[in-house]
N, C-alpha and C positions, 0 to 999 in steps of 0.2 A: 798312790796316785788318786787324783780326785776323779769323781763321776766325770764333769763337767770335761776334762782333760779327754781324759779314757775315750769319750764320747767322740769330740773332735778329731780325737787320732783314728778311731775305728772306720768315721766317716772320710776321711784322707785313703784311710787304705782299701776301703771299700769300693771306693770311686776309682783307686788305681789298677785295683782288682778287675771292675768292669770293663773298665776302658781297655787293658789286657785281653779281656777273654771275648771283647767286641771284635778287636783284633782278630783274633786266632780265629773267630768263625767266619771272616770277610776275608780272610785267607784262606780257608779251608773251603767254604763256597765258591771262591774264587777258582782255586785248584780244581775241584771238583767240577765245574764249568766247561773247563779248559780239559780237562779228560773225558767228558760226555762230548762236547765237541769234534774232539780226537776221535773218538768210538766212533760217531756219526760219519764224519768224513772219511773215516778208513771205512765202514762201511759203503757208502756212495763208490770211492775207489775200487773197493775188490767188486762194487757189482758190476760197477762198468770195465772192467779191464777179463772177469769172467764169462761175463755173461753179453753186455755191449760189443765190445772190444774183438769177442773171441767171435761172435755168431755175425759181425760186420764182416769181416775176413771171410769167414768160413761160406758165405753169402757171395763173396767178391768169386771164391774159389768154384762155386758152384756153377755161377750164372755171368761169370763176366762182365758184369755191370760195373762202368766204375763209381756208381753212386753210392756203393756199397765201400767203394775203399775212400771217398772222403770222408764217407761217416765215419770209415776205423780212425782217420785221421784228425778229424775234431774229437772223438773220446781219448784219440791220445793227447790231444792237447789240453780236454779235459780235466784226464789224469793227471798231466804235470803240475795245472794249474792248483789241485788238490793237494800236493806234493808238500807244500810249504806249511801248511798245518802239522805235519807231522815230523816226530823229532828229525836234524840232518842227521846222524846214522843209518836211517832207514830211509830218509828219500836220497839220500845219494847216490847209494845202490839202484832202489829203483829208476830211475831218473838214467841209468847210465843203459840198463836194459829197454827203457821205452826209445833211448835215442837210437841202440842199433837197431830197435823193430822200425824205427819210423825212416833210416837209411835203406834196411831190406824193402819196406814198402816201395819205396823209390823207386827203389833201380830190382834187383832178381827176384821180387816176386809179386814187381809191376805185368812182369809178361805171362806168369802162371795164368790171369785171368786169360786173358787173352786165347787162350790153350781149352779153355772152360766150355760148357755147353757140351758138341758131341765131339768126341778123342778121334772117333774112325772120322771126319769129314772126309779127308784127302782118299782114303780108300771108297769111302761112299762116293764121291763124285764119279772117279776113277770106274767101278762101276756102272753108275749112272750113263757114263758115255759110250761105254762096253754096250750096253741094252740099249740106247739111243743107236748107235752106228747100224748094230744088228737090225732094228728096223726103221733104218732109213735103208740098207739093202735091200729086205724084200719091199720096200715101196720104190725103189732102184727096178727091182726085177717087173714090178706089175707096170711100170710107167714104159717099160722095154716092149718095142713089137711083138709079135709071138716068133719064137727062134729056138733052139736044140736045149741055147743055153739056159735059158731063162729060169726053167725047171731046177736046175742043176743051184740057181743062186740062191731059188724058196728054200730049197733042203737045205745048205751050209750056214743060210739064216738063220733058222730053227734052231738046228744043232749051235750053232755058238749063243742065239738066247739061250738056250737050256741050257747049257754047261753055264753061262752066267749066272741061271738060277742056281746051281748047284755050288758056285763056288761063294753066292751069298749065304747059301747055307752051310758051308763050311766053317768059312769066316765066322758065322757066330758061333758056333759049334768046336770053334778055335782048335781044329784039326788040322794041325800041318800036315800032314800024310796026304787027306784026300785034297787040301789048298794046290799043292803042288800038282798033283795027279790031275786037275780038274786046269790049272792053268797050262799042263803039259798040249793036252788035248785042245785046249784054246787056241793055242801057237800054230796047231796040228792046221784045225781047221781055217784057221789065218791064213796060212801057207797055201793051204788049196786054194782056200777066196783069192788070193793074189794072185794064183797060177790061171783063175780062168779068164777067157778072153771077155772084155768089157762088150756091152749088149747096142751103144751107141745110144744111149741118152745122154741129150745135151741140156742145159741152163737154156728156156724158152725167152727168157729174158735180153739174151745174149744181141747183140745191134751184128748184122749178117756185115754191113756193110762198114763197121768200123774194124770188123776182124779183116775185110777185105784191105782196109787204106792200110792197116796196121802191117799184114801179111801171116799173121798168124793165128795156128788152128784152133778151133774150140775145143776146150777140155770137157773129156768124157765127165761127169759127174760120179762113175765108179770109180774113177781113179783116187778121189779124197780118201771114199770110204774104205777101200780095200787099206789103204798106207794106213787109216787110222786102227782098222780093227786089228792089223798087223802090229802095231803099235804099242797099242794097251795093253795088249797079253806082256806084249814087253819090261814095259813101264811098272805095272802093277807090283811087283816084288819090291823094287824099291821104295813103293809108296807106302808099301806094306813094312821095309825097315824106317825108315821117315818117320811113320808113326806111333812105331815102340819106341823110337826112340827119343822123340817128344811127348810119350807117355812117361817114359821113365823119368825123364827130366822132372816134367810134370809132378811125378810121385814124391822126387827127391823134394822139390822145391815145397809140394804140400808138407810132410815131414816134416824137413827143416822149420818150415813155417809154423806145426805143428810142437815142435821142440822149442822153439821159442817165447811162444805163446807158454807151452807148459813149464816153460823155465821161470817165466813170468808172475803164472798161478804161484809155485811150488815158495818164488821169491814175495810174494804177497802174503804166502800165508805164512811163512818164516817172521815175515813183520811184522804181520798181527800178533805171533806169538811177543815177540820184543817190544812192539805197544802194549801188548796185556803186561809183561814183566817189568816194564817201565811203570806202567799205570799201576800197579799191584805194587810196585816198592814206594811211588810217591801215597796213594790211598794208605799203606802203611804209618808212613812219616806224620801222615795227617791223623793219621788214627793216634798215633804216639803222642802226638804234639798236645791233641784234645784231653787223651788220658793224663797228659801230666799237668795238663789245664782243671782240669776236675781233680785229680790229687792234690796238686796245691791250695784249690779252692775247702777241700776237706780238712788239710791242714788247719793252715786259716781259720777256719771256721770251727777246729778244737781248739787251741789257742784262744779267740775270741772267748770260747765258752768258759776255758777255765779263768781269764784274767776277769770273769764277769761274774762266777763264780764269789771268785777271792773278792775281788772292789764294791759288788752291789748283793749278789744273793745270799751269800753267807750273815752278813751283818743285818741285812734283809729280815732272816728268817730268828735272829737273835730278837729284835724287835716285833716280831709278831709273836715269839714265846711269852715274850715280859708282857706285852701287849695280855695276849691270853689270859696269864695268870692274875694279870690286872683286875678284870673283867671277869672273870670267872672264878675264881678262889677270893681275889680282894687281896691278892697277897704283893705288896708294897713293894718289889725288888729290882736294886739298880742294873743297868746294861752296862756292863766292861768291854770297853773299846781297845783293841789294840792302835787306833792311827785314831787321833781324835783330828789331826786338821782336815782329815775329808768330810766328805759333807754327809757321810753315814758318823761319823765320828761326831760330828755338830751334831744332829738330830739326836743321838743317846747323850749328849750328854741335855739337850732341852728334853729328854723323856725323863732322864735323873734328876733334874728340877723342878719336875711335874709330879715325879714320886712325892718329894720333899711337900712341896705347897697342898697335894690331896691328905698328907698323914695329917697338916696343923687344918686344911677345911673339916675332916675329920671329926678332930676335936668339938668343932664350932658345931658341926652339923649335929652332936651328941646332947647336947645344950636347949638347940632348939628343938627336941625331939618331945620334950615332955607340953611345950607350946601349942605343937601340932593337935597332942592328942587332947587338950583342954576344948580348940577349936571346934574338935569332931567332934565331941560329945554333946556340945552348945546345938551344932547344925544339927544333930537327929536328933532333936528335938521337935524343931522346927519344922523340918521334913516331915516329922509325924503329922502337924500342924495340917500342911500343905496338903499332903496325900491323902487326906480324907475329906478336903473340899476341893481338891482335885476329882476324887472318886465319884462325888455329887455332881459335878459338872460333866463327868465324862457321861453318865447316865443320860444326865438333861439332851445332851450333845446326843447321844445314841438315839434315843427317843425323834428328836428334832431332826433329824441328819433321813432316818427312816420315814417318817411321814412325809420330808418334802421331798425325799429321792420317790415317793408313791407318783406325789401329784404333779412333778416335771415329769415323769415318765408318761402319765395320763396327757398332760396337757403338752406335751413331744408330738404322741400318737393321735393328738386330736389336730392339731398342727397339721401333721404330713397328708392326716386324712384328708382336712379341707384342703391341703395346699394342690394333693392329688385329684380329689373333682372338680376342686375348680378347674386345672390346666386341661384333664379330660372333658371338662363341657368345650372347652374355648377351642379344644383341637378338634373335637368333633361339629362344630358348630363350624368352623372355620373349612373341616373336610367337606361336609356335606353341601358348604354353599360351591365347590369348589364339584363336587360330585353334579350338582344342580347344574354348575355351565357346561360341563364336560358331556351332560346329558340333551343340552341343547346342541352342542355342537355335533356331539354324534347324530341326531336326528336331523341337523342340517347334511351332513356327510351321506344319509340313509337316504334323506330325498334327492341330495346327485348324485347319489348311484343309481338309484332306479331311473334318473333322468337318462343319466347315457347308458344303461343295460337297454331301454329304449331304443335311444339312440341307435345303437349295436345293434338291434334286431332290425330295426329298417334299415342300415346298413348289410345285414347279412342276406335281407331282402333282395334288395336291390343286386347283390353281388349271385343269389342262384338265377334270380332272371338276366343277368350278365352273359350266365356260363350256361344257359340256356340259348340264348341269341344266337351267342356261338355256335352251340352242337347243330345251333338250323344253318349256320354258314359251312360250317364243317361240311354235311351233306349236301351242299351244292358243289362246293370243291370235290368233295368223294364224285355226284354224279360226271364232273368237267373230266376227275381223271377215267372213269370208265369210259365214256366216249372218246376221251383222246384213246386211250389204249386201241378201242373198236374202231380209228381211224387208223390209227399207225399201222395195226392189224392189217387193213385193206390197202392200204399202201406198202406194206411186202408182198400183199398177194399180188398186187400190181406190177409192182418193181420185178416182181419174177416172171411174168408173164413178159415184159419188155424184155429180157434175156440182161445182155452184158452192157446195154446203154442203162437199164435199169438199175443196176447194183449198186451205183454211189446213193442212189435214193434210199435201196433197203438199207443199208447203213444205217441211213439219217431215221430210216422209219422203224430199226431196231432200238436205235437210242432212244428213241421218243417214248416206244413201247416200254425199255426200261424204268425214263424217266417217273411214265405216267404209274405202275407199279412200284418205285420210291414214292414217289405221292402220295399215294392210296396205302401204304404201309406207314409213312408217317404221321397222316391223318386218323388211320386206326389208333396208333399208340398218343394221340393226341388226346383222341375222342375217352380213351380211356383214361389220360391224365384228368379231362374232366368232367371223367365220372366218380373218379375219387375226387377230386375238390368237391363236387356235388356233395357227395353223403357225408366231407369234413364239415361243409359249412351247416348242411342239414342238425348235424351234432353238435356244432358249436351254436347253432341256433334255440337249440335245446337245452344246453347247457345256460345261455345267457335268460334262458326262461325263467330255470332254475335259480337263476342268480337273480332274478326277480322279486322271486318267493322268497328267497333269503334275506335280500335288502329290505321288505315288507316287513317280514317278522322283526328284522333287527328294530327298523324305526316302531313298532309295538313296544319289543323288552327297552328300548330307549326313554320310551314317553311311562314305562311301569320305573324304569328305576328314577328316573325324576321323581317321578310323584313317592317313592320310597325316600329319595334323600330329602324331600321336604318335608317327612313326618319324620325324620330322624334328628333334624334340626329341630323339630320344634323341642323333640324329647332332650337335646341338648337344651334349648335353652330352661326347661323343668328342671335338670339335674344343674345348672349354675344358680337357680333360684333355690336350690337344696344348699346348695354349694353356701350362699350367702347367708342362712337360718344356722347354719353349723358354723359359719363366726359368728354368731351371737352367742354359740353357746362358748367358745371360746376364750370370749369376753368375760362372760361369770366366772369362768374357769379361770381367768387370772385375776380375778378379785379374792378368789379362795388365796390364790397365790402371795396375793399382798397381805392376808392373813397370817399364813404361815412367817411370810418376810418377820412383820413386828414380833412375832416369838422368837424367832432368831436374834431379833434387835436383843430381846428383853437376855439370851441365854449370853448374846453378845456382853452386855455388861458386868451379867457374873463373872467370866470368864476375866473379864477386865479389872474386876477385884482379885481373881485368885491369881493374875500378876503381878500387881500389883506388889502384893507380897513378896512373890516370888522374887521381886525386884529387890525390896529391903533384902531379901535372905541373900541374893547373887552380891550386893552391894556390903554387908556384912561381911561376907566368904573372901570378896577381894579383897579388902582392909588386911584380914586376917593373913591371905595370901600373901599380899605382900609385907608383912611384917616377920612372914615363915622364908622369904625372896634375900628378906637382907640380911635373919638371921647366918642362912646360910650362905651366903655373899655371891647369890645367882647373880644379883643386878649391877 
């Protein structure tokens, strides 16, 4: 099979091979998606039908709320909605147990709530009315005239509260023995209460005269309470089965509710197991799929190597032996092709044709061999020639080449030197006039400062005789409030002397007195505000003195560094007049230069002869060359 072939097919199966194995991973990703999704949503599900689902109910059962049991009912709706993600063997089932939980919810353990909060109510009421009746009796008895009986109703009161208390403590104490014993004696004292004769309190409410049109008599108000305390002792036993027995219901329906719920769990996590074993045999298949995706690719890929082998490396490595031995021994030997029409086949046999044509240039090339060496002997000759006015020149050159690298170096350094005092006069001459305005302006700046440091002290003048003016109106205010005081003063002592028409006066003439001592307290704390301003401004007066003396001195070192940066200019402009004497010498220094140049001219023309030659011998050699070019049939 030829290269060319082999090639094209390789790249056919290569591209079908990808496009396969692109496949298989946009499957396998795909799967894999689709099982992480699974995972996810089975997880969201078991949290909320766990943990949602389970603590909604358990909430509804506690507290009777039914905001608690809509919420169980949107997670169950939740749930369902989640359902269809996962495979139908396992929402089925589920799906069949959310719909009798969400039936129960409805209807038998809609009323559990309802039951929720306290179990004893009916008992606690029951109770409640026991000890309410009891004393609305003794307030029966105290509202009674004073009479034999009256006595007789405080003590059966007492005695049926306490026995109430004792059978509240029974009841928790959940001792039927003393329950009963304690309601025996309830009945007991019931029984008396009802035997004794009522004391004649009536409802004050009562209209005298509609009982008249009516004809009938006013009811004792002991008559309620006796019938009721008679009553309750009664009643209470049934209330007391009434409430086991909607406890027990209660128990049932939590339970069952309880079993539900756990049938739910136990059916969740059964699923999980059958989504992981689902998930676990498809991850399988995917795994298998990729492994035999990678096995075939390995296949394939020995195959390729041997048909690449046999078609291109083998015959490959035949051609770079011959090649070798070509090149390295000289040793002439033909390549044996088993397939010559491939295109390894075409190539040995144009290397076996290449053998043939190197053995007859060979020959030729053996011919001109004695040519060559006529050539060389002619050229080292010449060469000898050359090389020793070669040798003459390279001297002259060495000699020449060292004197003027002396004097560019000299005449470099004499260069940078001027070039550098010159620039240094021109910046210093340029600084200093620049130092010279900078020195007037600060002596303009020195003379207004001391203008307004001036300034500032006749202002800080004017400001203690200010705060002097003051302290003299201060003490006229100070002497206003002492006399008002020494007035007010005599106007309590007056006001007291007029007795009681007097008093609204001392009033007035305490305030005033008060008044006048605010005064005289805030005028103190004034007077002392400004006596510190006094000794600030004193300071700051002294201080601005100070700053006097310093703006003085300044304008002195102003008017000294002027007159310094104008002897400094002058001394700039001395070193540019130095500046300008060192390019004169500069000047001579490259008339040496042009010296040197015409020796270089003169070594220049030697040089120009010893190539001159050099030229004949290069123009000789190529003749020669090429007549060694065609002996040997390079051209």
């Amino acid at each position: 099979m030829r290269v060319s072939s082999f090639t094209r097919l390789l790249l056919v199966v290569l591209s079908a091979i990808s496009i396969a194995l692109a496949t298989v991973l946009l499957w396998a990703s795909q799967t894999i998606n689709t099982l992480n999704q699974q995972t996810v949503s089975y997880n969201q599900l078991k949290n909320t039908v766990v943990v949602d689902l389970a603590n909604s109910l358990q909430d509804y059962l506690t507290y009777g709320d039914n905001q608690y049991l809509t919420l169980a009912k949107s997670h169950i709706e939740s749930v369902e909605q989640k359902l269809t993600i996962l495979p139908a063997s396992i929402s089925s089932s589920l799906q069949a147990q959310l719909t009798q939980l969400q039936s129960g919810i409805d209807g038998k353990y809609l009323a559990l709530g309802k039951l929720s909060g306290n179990k004893n109510a009916l008992i606690d009421h029951a109770l409640n009315e026991m000890a309410d009746y009891a004393s609305a009796l003794s307030q029966y008895a105290q509202k009674a005239q004073s009479s034999s009986g009256q006595t007789r109703f405080y003590v059966l009161a007492n005695a049926y509260q306490t026995n109430v208390v004792q059978l509240v403590i029974a009841l928790k104490e959940n001792n039927l023995e003393s329950t009963n014993l304690v309601l025996k004696e309830l009945t007991r004292i019931a029984k008396e209460i009802e035997n004794l004769p009522l004391l004649g309190v009536f409802d004050p409410n009562i209209d005298e005269d509609e009982l008249m049109l009516t004809g009938d008599e006013p009811e004792d108000l002991g008559e309620e309470i006796q019938a009721e305390l008679v009553s309750l002792p009664n009643r209470l036993p049934k209330e007391l089965a009434n409430t086991k027995r909607l406890n027990e219901q209660r128990e049932l329906g939590i339970s069952s509710l309880r079993e539900e719920i756990s049938t739910l769990t136990n059916s969740i996590l059964i699923a999980e197991k059958q989504l992981r074993d689902e998930q676990t045999l498809i991850e399988k298949q995917v795994f298998y799929t990729l492994l035999a995706a990678v096995m075939g690719l390995f296949v394939i890929a020995a195959m390729v190597y041997f048909m690449q082998r046999k078609q291109v490396l083998t015959p490959v490595r035949a051609l770079r032996n011959a090649f070798s031995k070509l090149i390295e021994n000289d040793n002439l030997e033909h390549i044996h092709t088993d397939n010559p029409k491939t295109e390894m086949g075409e190539i040995a046999q144009y290397f076996n044709q290449l053998i043939e044509k190197q053995k007859l240039e060979a020959q030729e090339r053996a011919e001109t061999l004695q040519l060559v060496s006529d050539f060389l002997a002619n050229m080292s000759e010449q060469l000898k020639v050359m090389l020793t006015a070669s040798e003459q020149s390279i001297d002259e050159v060495v000699q020449s080449e060292s004197l003027l690298s002396q004097v560019t170096e000299i005449g470099e350094q004499v260069n940078d030197i001027n070039g550098t005092v010159k620039n240094n006069a021109e910046l210093t001459f340029s600084a200093m006039e620049t130092s010279v305005s900078q020195s007037e302006s600060m002596l303009v700046a020195s003379n207004k400062t001391q203008q307004q440091v001036q300034s500032g002290m006749d202002s800080m003048d004017q400001l203690l005789k200010g705060v002097s003016d003051v302290a003299s109106v201060l003490e006229v205010i100070n002497s206003i409030a002492e006399q008002t005081n020494l007035l007010a003063l005599n106007a309590a002592i007056e006001s007291a002397r007029a007795g009681e028409h007097g008093r609204g006066f001392a009033v007035v003439a305490d305030e005033v007195r008060q008044l006048a001592k605010q005064t005289q307290s805030s005028l103190q704390s004034i007077k002392q505000q400004l006596d510190g301003l006094t000794l600030s401004s004193q300071q700051v007066s002294q201080q601005m003195g100070e700053l006097a003396d310093n703006a003085s001195l300044q304008t002195k070192s102003a008017t000294q560094l002027k007159e310094t940066a104008s002897s400094v200019a002058d001394n700039a402009l001395s070193a540019s007049e130095v500046a300008n004497q060192a390019s004169s010498f500069a000047l001579e220094q490259s008339n040496y230069l042009n010296e040197f140049s015409r020796a270089m001219a003169q070594l220049k023309t030697r040089v120009q002869q010893s190539n001159t030659q050099v030229q004949g011998i290069q123009s000789d050699l190529e003749q020669k060359m090429v007549q060694i070019r065609h002996s040997l049939g390079l051209q």
